[in-house]
N, C-alpha and C positions, 0 to 999 in steps of 0.2 A: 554913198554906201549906207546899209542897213545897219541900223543901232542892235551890238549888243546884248546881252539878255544875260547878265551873270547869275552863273549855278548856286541856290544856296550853299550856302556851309553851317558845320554846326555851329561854328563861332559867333555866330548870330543868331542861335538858337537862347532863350530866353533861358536861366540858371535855371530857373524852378522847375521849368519845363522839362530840363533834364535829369534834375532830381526827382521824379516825378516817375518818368518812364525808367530809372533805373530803379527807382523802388518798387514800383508795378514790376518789374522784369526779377528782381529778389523774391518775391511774394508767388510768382508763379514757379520758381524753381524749387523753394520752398515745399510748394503742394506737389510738385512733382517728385521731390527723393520722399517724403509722405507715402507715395503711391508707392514707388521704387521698394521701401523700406518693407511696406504690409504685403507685397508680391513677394519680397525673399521669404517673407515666414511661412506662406502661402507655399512657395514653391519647397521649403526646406520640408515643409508636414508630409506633404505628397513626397519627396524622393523618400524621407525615412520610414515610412507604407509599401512604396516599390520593394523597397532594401526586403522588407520584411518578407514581404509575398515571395520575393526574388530567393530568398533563403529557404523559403519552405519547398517552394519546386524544385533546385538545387536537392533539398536532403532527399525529396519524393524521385527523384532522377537516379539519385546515389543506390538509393533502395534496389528500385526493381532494376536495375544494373548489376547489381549484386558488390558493390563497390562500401555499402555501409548496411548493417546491421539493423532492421527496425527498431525501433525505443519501444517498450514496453511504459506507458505513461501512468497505465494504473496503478496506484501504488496505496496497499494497504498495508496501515500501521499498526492494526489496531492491538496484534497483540504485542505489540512494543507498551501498552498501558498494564500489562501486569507484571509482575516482580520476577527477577531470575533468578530463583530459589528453588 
């Protein structure tokens, strides 16, 4: 009969060898919540833009719906600078 051929194992993998590829495997998960981390801020800027736009077409909808009132935004103060005398 034919000789055998045992499967490696890692038990015979050299220490260093494995300290090695699990510290290469720490250093890439690393740069990956990195990425992870600067995509949240990224995605957090853009939804609070949506939010925003999303509010303005909402009051523009309310408007000519007749559902809210236009804002008059002008707003002069100026004779709030003289005395009320």
């Amino acid at each position: 009969m034919g000789k055998v051929i045992q499967f490696p194992d890692r038990l015979g993998d050299n220490k260093l060898s494995i300290i090695d590829r699990l510290e290469h495997r720490l250093t890439e998960l690393e740069t990956e919540n990195s990425w992870s981390r600067a995509d949240i801020v990224e995605l957090g800027i853009i939804i609070e833009k949506n939010i925003k736009e999303m509010q303005v077409i909402l009051r523009e909808l309310a408007t000519l719906q007749g559902f809210e009132e236009p804002l008059d935004l002008s707003f002069d103060d100026s004779d709030d600078l003289e005395p009320d005398f």
